[in-house]
C-alpha positions in Angstrom: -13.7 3.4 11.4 -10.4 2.7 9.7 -8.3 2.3 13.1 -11.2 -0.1 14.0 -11.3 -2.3 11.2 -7.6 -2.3 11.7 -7.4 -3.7 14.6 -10.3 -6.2 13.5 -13.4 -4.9 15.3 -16.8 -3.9 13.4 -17.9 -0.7 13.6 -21.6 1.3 15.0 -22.0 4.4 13.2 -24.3 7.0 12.3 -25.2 7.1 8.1 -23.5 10.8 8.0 -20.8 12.0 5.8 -18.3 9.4 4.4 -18.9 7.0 6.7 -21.3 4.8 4.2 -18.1 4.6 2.0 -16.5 2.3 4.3 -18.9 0.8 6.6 -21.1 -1.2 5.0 -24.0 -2.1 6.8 -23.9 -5.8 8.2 -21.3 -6.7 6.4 -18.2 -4.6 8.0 -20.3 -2.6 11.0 -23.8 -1.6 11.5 -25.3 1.7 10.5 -27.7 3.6 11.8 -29.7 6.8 11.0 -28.0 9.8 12.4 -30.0 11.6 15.4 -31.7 7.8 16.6 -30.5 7.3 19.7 -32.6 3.8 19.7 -31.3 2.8 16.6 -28.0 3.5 17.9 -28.7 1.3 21.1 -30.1 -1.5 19.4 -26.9 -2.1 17.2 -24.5 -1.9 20.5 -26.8 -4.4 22.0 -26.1 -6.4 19.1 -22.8 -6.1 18.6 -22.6 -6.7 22.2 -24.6 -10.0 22.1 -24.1 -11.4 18.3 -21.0 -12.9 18.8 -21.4 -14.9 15.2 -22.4 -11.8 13.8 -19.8 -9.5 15.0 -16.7 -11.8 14.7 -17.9 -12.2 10.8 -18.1 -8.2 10.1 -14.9 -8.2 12.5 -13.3 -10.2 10.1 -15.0 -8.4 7.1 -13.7 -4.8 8.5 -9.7 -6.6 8.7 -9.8 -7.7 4.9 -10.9 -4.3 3.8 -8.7 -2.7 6.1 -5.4 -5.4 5.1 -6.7 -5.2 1.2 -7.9 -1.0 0.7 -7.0 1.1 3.5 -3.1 0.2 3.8 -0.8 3.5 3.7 1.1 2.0 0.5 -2.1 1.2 -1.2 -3.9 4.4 -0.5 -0.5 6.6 -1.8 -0.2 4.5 -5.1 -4.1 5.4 -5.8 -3.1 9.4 -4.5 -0.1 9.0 -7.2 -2.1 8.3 -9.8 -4.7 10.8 -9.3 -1.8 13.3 -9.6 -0.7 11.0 -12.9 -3.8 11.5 -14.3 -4.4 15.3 -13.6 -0.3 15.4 -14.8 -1.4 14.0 -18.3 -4.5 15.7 -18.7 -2.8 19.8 -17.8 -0.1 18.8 -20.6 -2.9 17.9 -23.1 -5.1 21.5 -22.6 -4.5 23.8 -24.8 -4.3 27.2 -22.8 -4.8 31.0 -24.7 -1.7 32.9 -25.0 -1.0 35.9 -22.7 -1.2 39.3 -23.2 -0.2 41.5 -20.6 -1.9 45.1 -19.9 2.1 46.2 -21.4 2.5 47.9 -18.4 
C-alpha cells in the first residue's frame, strides 16, 4: 500500500493484518472483507470507473504517504521509541546479583 500511495494511486485491499492502519476506507483506498471475491470485484470496478472518486483518495493516499510514511519521518518516530525505552531502563531499579559463587 505504501509504494502505491507513493506514487499517488489508491489502494483495493482486503481488511487483514495492518492494512486498516493505513488504508482507510474511501478516503485513501477501498477495503474489503478478506475471502469476498465479489466485494473485491466491485471495488476494482469502481476504482476502474470512479474517476472523481479515485483521483480524490489518489490524492488522499500522496498526502499521507508525503506527510507519514517518508523514510526521515518514520526513523525520527523509530528514534524516539528507542529514546523512550533509553529513559525508562535507566529509571528501573533492578535486584543486585548474586552469583551461585561458583
Amino acid at each position: 500500500a505504501v509504494q502505491a500511495f507513493a506514487v499517488g494511486k489508491p489502494v483495493v485491499a482486503s481488511e487483514v493484518g495492518g492494512v486498516p492502519e493505513i488504508v482507510f476506507d474511501g478516503e485513501t483506498g477501498l477495503l474489503v472483507p478478506p475471502a469476498d471475491p465479489a466485494r473485491l470485484a466491485e471495488a476494482m470496478a469502481r476504482v476502474m470507473t470512479d474517476a472523481a472518486s479515485t483521483a480524490r483518495m489518489a490524492a488522499n493516499a500522496r498526502r499521507l504517504a508525503e506527510r507519514d510514511m517518508r523514510f526521515d519521518n518514520r526513523m525520527g518516530q523509530t528514534l524516539e521509541v528507542y529514546r523512550t525505552a533509553q529513559t525508562h531502563a535507566r529509571k528501573r531499579l533492578l535486584p543486585k546479583f548474586r552469583g551461585t559463587g561458583a
